[in-house]
C-alpha positions in Angstrom: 9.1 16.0 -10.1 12.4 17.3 -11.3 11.6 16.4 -14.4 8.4 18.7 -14.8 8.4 21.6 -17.2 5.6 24.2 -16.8 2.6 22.7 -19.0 3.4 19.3 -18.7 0.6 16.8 -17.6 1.0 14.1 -14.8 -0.8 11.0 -15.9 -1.4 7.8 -13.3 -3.8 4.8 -13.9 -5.1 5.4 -10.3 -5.2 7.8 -8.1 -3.9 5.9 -5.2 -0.7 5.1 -7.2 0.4 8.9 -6.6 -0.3 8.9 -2.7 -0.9 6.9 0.3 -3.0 9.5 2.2 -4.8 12.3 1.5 -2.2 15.3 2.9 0.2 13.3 0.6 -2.0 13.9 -2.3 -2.4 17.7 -1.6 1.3 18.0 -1.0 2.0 16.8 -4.0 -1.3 18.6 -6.2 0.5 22.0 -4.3 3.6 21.1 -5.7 2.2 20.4 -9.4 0.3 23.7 -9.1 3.5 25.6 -8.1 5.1 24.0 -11.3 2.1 24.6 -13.7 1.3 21.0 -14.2 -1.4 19.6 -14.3 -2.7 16.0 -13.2 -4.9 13.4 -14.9 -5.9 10.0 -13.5 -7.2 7.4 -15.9 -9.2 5.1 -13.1 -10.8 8.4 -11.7 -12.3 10.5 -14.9 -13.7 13.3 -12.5 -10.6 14.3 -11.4 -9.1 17.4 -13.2 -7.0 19.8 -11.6 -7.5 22.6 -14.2 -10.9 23.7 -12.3 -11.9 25.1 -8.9 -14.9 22.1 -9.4 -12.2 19.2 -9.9 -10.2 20.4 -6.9 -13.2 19.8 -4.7 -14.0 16.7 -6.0 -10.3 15.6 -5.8 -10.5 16.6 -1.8 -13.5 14.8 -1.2 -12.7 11.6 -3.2 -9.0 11.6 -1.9 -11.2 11.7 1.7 -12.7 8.8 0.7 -10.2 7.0 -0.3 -8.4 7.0 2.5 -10.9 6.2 4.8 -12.1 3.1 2.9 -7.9 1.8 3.0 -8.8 2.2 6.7 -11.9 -0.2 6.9 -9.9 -2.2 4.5 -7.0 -2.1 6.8 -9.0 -2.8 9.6 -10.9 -6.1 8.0 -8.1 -7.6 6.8 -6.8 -7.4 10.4 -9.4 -8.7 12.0 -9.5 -11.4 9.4 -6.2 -12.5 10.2 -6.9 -12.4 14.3 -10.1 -14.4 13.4 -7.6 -17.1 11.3 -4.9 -17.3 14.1 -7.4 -17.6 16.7 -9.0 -20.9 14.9 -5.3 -22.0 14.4 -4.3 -21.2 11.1 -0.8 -21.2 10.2 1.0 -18.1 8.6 4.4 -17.8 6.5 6.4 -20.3 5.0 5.9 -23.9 5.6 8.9 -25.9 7.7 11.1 -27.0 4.7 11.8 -29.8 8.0 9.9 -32.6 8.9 9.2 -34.1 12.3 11.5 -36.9 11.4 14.6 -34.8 10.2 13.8 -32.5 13.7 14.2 -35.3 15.1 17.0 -36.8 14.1 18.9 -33.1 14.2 17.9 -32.4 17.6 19.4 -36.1 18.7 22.7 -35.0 17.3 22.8 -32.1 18.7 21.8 -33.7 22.2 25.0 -36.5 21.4 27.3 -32.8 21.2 27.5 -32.8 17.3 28.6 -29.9 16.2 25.9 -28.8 12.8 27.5 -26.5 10.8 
């Protein structure tokens, strides 16, 4: 934002790459406005800033946006409470096998120090 010069144009591929909610987004369109910059997204053609018509629509869409992240949101996590609840197992596998368990907590039960 520092950057900006009055007249210059903010270009994104996706209008989700500028913000993560939609007060964000206005924030952000105020402060280009106060700079005299204007905004273009490429995924998003209707969205120009230069008219009272493209502000509206980039309310309404921004809206949108954010509520479908929140279904998204909301799926994924019940996707992942469905998969724990059947017993599905999340991160990193054990780089240890039973075996070498084994074997590590015996020496640790003998008073091995494992360093």
């Amino acid at each position: 934002m520092k950057a900006l010069a009055p007249g210059d144009t903010v270009v994104v591929t996706k209008l989700d790459r500028l913000a993560r909610s939609s007060r964000d987004l206005h924030n952000i369109m105020h402060d280009l406005a106060a700079r005299e910059c204007g905004f273009v997204s490429l995924g998003e053609a209707w969205c120009d800033t230069t008219t009272d018509v493209g502000r509206l629509m980039l309310t309404i869409m921004g809206g949108i946006a954010e509520f479908e992240r929140g279904l998204i949101r909301r799926r994924c996590e019940e996707g992942i409470a469905r998969a724990k609840r059947k017993g599905t197992k999340f991160g990193r596998p054990s780089a240890l096998d039973a075996g070498l368990r084994r074997r590590i907590a015996e020496r640790y039960a003998s008073g091995e120090q494992l360093c």
